[in-house]
C-alpha positions in Angstrom: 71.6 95.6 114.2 70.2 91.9 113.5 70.9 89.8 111.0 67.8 89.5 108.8 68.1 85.5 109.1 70.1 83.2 111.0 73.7 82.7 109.7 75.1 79.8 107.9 78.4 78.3 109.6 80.9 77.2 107.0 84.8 76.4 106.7 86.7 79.1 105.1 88.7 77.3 101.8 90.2 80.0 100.6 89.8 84.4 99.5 91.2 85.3 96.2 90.3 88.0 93.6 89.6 90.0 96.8 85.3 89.8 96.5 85.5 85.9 96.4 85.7 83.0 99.0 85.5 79.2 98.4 83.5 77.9 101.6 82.1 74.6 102.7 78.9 74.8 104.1 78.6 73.2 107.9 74.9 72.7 108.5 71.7 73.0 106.9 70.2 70.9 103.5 73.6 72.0 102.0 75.7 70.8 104.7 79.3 69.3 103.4 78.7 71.6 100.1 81.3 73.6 98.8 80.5 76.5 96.9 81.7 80.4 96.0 80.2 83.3 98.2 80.5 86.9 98.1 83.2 88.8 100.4 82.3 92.6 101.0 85.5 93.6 102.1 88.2 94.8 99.3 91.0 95.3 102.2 94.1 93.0 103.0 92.2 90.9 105.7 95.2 90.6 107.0 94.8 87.6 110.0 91.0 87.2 108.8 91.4 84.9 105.7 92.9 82.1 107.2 92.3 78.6 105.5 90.3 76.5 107.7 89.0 79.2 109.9 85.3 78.9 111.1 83.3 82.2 109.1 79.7 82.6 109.2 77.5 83.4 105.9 74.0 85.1 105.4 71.8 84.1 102.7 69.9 85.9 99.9 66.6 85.2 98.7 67.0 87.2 95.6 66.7 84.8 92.2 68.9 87.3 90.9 71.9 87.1 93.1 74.6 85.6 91.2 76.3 84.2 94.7 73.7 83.5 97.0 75.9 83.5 99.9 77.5 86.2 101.5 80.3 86.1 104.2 79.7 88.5 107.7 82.2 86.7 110.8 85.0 85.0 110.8 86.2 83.3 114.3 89.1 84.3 115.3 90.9 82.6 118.4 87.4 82.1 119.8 86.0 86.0 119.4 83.9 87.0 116.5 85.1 89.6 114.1 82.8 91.1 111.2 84.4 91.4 108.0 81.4 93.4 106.0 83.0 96.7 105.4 79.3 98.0 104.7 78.2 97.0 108.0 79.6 100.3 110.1 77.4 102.8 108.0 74.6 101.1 109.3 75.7 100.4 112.5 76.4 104.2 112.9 73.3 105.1 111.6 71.5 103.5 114.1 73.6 104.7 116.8 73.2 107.7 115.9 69.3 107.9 115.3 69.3 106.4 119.0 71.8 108.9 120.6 74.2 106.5 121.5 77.0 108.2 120.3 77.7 110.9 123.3 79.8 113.3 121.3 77.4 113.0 118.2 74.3 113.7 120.0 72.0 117.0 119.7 71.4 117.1 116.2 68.0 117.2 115.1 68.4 115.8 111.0 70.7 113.2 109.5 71.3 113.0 106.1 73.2 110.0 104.5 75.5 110.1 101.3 75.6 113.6 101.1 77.8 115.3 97.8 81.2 117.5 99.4 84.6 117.9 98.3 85.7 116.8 95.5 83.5 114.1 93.7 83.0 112.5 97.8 80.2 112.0 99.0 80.2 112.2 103.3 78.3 108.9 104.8 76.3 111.8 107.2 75.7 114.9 108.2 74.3 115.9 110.8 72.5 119.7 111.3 70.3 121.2 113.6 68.9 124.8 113.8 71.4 127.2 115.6 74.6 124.6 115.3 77.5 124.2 112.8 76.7 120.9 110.4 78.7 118.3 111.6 80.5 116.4 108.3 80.7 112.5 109.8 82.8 109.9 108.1 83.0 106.4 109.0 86.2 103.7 108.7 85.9 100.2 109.2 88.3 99.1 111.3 89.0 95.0 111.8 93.0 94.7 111.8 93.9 93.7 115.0 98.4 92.7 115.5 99.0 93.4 118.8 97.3 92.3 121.6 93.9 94.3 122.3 95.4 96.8 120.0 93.0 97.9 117.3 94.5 99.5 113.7 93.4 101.3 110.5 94.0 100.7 107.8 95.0 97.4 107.1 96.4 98.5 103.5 97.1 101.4 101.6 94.0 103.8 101.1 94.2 106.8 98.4 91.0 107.1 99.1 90.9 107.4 102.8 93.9 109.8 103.0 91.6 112.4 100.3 88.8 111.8 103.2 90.8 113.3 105.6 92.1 116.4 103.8 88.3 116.9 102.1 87.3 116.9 106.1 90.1 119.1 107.1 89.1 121.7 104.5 85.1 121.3 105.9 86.2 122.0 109.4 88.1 125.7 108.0 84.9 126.3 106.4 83.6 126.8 109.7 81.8 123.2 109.7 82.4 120.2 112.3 84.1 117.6 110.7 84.7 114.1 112.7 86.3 110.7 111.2 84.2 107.8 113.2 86.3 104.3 112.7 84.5 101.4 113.8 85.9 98.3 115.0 84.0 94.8 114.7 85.4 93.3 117.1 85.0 93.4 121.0 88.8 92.1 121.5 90.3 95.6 121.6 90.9 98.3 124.3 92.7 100.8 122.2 93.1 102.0 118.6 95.6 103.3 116.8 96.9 104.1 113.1 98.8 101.4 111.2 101.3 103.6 110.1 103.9 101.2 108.6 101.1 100.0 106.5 100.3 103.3 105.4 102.1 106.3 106.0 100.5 108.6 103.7 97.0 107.9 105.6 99.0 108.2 108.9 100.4 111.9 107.5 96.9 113.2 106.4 95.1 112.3 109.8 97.7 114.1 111.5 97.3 117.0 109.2 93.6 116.7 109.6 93.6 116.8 113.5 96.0 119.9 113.5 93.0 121.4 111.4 90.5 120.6 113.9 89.0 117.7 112.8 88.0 115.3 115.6 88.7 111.5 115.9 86.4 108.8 117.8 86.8 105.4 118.0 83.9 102.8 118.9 84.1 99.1 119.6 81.6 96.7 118.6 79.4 93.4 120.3 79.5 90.8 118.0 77.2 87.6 117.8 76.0 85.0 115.5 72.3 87.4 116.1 73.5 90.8 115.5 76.3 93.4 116.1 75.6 96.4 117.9 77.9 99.6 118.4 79.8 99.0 122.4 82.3 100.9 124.1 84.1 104.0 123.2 88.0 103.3 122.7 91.1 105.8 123.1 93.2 107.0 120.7 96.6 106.2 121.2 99.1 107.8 118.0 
């Protein structure tokens, strides 16, 4: 996926109320500006927020756009990490579409946003004639602690944890059911569950893979141009 323009570099100031950062800008007409942009990620950040770090912004053209600015990197001991927690839908979507998911591949129609469970909606499914719909939810995954260790989540998700049991109870139904997390970052050889952050999450994907469901884990290549889906990483719980 590329960016649709080129991003803006800026110094991070400071996150608060979770959606909001205080930047300066670093180049452009606006350079040495400081100014409020949008940040799409309602998670912990934890290790991605620091004051002073080097982030990278896009710009909207819409008039309407209250904060003009939105924040996508963040530099983080010289690798890129993406903090847009919208960004993995579409990065799997294109994957997908292109049949660069291995264990994914075969499936004729993909549906996005599609109404299961219990007031959930899956981000896609996946059906062809003659095969069992495949029910495919995707995790952002960006916390990194340990060295080249990648972990989800980074704080505690209700949400996530009714994800896995809504997925466990697809794949008894006779479906395929599959949780995808995507990592955007390239800085990682592994991925595992942050289970002192969350234990609940940590119990529910265990009771989900007991049911069947199945668990893949893809890294990401990350530039100031675009990030694109990478390598597959292993599991490790």
């Amino acid at each position: 996926m590329k960016f649709s323009s080129s991003l803006v570099p800026a110094r991070l100031i400071k996150r608060y109320k979770r959606f909001l950062a205080d930047v300066e800008l670093l180049a452009g007409p606006d350079q040495g500006q400081t100014l409020t942009v949008h940040c799409p990620n309602p998670g912990a950040m934890l290790g991605l927020a620091e004051p002073d770090s080097k982030i990278w912004l896009t710009r909207s053209n819409n008039p309407a756009r209250k904060l003009p600015y939105g924040w996508e990197l963040i530099d983080v001991e010289g690798g890129l990490v993406g903090i847009n927690t919208a960004l993995p839908n579409t990065l799997a979507e294109e994957a997908l579409r292109a049949g660069l998911i291995p264990e994914l591949a075969g499936y004729t129609n993909l549906r996005r946003e599609v109404p299961y469970g219990k007031n959930s909606r899956i981000d896609f499914l996946l059906e062809t004639p003659g095969m069992p719909p495949c029910y495919v939810e995707v995790k952002n995954v960006h916390l990194k602690r340990k060295s080249e260790l990648a972990e989800f989540p980074d704080s505690v998700t209700a949400r996530g944890a009714k994800h896995l049991s809504e997925l466990a109870s697809i794949k008894q139904s006779g479906a395929r059911a599959v949780m995808l997390y995507i990592v955007q970052r390239s800085d990682c050889r592994s991925f595992s569950l942050a289970s002192d952050i969350d234990k609940g999450y940590a119990t529910a994907f265990s009771r989900a893979i007991a049911c069947g469901v199945e668990a893949l884990c893809y890294a990401c290549n990350i530039t100031i141009d675009g990030v694109e889906l990478a390598k597959p990483l292993p599991i490790v719980l």
